[in-house]
C-alpha atoms as an extended CHARMM CRD file, in Angstrom:
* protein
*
       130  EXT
         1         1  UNK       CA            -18.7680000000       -3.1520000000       15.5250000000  PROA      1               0.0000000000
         2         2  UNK       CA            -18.9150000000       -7.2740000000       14.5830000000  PROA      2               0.0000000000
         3         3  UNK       CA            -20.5280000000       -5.9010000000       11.7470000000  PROA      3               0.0000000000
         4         4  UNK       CA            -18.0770000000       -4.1210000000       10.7000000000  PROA      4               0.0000000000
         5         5  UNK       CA            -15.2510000000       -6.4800000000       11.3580000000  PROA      5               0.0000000000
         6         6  UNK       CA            -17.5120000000       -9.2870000000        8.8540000000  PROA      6               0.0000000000
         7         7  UNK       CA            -17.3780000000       -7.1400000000        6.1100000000  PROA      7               0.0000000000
         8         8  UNK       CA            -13.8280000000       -5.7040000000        6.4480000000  PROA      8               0.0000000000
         9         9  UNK       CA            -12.9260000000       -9.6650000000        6.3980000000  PROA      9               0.0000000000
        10        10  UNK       CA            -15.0450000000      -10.3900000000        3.2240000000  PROA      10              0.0000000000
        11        11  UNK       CA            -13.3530000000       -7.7390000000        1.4990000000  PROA      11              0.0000000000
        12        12  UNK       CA             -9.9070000000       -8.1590000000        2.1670000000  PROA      12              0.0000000000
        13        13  UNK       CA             -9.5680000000      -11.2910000000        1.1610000000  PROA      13              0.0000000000
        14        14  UNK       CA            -11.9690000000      -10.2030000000       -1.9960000000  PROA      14              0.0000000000
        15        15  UNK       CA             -9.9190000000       -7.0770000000       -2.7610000000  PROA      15              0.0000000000
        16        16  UNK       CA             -7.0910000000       -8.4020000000       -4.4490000000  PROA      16              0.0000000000
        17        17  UNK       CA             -9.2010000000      -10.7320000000       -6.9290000000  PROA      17              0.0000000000
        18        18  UNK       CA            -11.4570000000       -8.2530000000       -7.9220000000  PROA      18              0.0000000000
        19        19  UNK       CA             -8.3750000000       -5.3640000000       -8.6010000000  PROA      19              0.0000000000
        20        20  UNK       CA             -6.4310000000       -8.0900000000      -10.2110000000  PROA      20              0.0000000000
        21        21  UNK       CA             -3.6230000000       -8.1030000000       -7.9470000000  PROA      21              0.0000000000
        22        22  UNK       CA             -1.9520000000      -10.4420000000       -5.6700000000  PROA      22              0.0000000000
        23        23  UNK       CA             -2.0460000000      -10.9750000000       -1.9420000000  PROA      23              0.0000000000
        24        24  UNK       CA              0.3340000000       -9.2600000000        0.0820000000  PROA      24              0.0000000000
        25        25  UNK       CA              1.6650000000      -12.2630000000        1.2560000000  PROA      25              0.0000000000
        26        26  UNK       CA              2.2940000000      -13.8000000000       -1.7900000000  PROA      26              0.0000000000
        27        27  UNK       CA              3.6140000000      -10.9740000000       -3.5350000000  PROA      27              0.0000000000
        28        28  UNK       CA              5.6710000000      -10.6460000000       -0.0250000000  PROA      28              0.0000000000
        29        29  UNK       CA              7.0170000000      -14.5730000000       -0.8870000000  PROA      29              0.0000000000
        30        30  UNK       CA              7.9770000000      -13.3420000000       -4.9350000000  PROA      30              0.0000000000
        31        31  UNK       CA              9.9830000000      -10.6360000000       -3.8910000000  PROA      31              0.0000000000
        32        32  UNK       CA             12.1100000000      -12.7350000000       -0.8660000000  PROA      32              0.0000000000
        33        33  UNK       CA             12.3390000000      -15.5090000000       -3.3940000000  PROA      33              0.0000000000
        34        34  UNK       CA             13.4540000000      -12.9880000000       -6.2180000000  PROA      34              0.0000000000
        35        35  UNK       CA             16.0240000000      -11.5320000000       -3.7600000000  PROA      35              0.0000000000
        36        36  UNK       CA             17.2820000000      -14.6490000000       -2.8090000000  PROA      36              0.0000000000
        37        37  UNK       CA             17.8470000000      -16.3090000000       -6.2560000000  PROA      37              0.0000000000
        38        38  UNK       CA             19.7330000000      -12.9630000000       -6.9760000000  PROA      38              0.0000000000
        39        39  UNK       CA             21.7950000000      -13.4390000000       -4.1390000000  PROA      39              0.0000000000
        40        40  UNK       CA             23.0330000000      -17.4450000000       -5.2300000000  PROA      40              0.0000000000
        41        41  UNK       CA             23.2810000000      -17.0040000000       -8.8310000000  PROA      41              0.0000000000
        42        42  UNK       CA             26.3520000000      -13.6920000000       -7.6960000000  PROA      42              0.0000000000
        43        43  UNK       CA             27.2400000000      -14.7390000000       -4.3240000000  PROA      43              0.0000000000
        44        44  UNK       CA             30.5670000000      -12.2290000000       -4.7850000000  PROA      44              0.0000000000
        45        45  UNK       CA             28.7450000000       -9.3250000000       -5.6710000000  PROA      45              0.0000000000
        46        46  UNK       CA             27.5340000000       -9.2490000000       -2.3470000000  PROA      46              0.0000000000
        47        47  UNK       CA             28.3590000000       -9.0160000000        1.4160000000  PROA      47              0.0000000000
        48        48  UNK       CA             25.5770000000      -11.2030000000        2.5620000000  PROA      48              0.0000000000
        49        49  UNK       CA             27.2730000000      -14.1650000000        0.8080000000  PROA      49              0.0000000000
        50        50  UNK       CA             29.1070000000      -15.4650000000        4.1520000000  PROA      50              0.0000000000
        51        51  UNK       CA             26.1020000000      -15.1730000000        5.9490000000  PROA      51              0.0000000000
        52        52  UNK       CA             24.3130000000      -17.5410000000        3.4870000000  PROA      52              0.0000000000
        53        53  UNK       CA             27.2700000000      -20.4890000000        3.4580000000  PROA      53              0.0000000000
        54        54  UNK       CA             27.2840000000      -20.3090000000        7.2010000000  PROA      54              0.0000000000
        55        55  UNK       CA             23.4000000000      -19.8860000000        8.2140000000  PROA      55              0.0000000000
        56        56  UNK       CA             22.8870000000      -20.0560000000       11.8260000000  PROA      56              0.0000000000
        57        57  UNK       CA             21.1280000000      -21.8320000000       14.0680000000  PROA      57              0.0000000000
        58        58  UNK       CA             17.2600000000      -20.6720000000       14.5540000000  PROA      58              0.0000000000
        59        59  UNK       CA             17.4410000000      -19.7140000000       18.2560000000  PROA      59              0.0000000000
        60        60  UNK       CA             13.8820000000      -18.4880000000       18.7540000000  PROA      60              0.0000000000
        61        61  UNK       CA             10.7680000000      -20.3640000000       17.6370000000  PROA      61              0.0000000000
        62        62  UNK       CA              8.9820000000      -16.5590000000       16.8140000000  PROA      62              0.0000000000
        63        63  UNK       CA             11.2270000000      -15.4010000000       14.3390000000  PROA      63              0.0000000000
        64        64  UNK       CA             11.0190000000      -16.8170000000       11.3350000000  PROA      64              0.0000000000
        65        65  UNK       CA             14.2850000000      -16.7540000000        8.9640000000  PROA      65              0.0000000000
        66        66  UNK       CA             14.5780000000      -16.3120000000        5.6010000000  PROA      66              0.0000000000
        67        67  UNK       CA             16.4390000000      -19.7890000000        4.9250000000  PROA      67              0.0000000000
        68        68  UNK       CA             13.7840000000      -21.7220000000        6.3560000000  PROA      68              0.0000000000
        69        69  UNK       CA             11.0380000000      -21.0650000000        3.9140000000  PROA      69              0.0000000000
        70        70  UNK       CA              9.6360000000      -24.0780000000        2.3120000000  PROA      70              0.0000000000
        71        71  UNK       CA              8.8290000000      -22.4430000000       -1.2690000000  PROA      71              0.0000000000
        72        72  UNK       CA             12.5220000000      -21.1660000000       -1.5630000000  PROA      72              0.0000000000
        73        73  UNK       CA             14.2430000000      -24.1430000000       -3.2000000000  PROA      73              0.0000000000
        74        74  UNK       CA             11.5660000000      -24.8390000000       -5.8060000000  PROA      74              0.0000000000
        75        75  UNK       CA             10.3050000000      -22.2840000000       -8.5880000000  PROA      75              0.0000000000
        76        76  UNK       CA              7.9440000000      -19.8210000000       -7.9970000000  PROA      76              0.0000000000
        77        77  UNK       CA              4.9300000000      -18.8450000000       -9.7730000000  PROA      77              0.0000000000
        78        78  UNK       CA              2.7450000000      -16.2870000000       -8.0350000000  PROA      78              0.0000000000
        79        79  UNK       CA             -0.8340000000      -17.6540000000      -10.2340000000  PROA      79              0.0000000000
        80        80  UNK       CA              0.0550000000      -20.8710000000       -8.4970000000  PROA      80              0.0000000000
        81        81  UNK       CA              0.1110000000      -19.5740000000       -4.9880000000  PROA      81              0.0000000000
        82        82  UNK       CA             -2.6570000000      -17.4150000000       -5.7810000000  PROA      82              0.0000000000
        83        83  UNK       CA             -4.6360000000      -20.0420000000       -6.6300000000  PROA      83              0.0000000000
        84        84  UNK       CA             -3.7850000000      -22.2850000000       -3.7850000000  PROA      84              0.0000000000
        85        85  UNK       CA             -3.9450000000      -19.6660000000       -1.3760000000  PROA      85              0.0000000000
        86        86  UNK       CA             -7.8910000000      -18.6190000000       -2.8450000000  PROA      86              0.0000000000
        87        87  UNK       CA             -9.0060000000      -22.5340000000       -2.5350000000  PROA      87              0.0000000000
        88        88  UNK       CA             -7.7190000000      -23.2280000000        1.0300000000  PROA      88              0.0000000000
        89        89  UNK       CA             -9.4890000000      -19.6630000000        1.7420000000  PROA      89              0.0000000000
        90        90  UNK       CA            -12.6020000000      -20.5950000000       -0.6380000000  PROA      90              0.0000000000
        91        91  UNK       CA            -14.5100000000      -22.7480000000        1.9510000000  PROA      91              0.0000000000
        92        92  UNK       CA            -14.7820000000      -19.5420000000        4.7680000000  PROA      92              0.0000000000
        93        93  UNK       CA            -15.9800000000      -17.2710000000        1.9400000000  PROA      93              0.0000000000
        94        94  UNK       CA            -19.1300000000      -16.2470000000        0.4700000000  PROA      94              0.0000000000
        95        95  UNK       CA            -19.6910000000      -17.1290000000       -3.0100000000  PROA      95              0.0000000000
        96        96  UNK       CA            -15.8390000000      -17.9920000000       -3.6780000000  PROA      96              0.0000000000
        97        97  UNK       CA            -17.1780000000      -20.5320000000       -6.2650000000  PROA      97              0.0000000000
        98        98  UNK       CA            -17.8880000000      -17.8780000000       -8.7130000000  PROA      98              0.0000000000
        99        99  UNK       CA            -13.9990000000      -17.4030000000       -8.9120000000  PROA      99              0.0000000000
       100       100  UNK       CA            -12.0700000000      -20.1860000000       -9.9500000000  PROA      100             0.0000000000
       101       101  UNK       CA             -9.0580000000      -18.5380000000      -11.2850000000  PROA      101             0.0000000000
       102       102  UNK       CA             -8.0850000000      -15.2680000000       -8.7640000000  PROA      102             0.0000000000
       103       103  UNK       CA             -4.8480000000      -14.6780000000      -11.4650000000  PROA      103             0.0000000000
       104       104  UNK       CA             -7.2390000000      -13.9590000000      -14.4250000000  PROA      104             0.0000000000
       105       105  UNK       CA             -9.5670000000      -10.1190000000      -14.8570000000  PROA      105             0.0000000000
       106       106  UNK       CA            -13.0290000000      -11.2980000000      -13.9720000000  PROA      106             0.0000000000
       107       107  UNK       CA            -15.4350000000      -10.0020000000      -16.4880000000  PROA      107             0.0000000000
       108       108  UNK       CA            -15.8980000000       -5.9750000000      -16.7220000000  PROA      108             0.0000000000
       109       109  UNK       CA            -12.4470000000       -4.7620000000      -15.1220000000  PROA      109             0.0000000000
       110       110  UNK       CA            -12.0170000000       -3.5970000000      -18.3060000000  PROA      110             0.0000000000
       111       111  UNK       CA            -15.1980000000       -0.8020000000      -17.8750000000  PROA      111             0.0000000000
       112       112  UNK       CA            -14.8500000000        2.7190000000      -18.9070000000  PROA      112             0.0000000000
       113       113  UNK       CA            -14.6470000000        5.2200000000      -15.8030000000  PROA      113             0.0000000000
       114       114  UNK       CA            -18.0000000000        6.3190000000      -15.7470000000  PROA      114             0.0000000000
       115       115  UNK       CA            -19.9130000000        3.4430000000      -15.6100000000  PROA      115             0.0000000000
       116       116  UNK       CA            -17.5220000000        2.2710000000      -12.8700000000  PROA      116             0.0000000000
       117       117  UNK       CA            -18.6850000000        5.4080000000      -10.9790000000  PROA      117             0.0000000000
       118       118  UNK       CA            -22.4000000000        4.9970000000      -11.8730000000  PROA      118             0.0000000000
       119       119  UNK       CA            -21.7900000000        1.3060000000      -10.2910000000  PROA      119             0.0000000000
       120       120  UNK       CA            -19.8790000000        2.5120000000       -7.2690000000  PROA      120             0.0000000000
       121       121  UNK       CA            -22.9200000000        4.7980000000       -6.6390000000  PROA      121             0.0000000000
       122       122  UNK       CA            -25.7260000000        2.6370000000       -6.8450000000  PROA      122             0.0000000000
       123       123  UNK       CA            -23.2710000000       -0.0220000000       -4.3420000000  PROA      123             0.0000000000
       124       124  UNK       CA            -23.3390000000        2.7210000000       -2.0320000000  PROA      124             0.0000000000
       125       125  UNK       CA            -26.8980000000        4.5540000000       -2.4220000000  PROA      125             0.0000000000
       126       126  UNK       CA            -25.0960000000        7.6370000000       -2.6070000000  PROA      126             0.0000000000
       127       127  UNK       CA            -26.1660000000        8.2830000000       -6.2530000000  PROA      127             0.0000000000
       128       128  UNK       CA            -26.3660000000       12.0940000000       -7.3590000000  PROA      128             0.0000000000
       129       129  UNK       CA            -27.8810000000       11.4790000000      -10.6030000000  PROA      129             0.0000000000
       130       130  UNK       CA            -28.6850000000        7.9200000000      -12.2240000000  PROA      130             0.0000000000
């Protein structure tokens, strides 16, 4: 079961360099800060408008609201958080040296099909044919 929970750990945080697409979280932190530029650059168009002159008070320290994120203000490039995010993770993980840029393809994402399978099948020693 700990074994299990090691490698479920080394590939999450693997996954979304190796398929080329961002965290979760960060693509979480694009789409808030995409929403809320849209709301500020047509504050009539839409309802939530008052709400953002007037913000309230934060009342509970677990819930986190949308005004008070740090990277809301500035601009926002998601190979930049990326990036940051993979170095302060890049001491925990094995061999996180061999990546230095998580934004960029590493070398053979581009592969035809089959010799993606024929690799998948050798990973896994569950190889019909070779």
């Amino acid at each position: 079961m700990f074994l299990h929970f090691l490698i479920s750990l080394f590939f999450k945080a693997w996954l979304p360099v190796l398929s080329n697409i961002a965290p979760p979280e960060v693509r979480r932190q694009q789409a808030t800060k995409k929403l809320w530029d849209k709301y500020h650059s047509l504050p009539d168009n839409f309802c939530i408008s008052r709400d953002l002159i007037n913000l309230p008070a934060t009342r509970l320290k677990s819930r986190k609201p949308l005004w008070l994120e740090s990277y809301l203000p500035e601009p926002f490039k998601v190979a930049d958080k990326w990036k940051l995010q993979w170095q302060e993770e890049g001491n925990s993980l094995f061999n996180s040296r061999l990546i230095t840029h998580p934004e960029k393809q590493v070398p053979g994402f581009d592969l035809p099909r089959n010799i993606w399978v024929k690799l998948n099948r050798l990973r896994t020693l569950i190889a019909w044919t070779l």
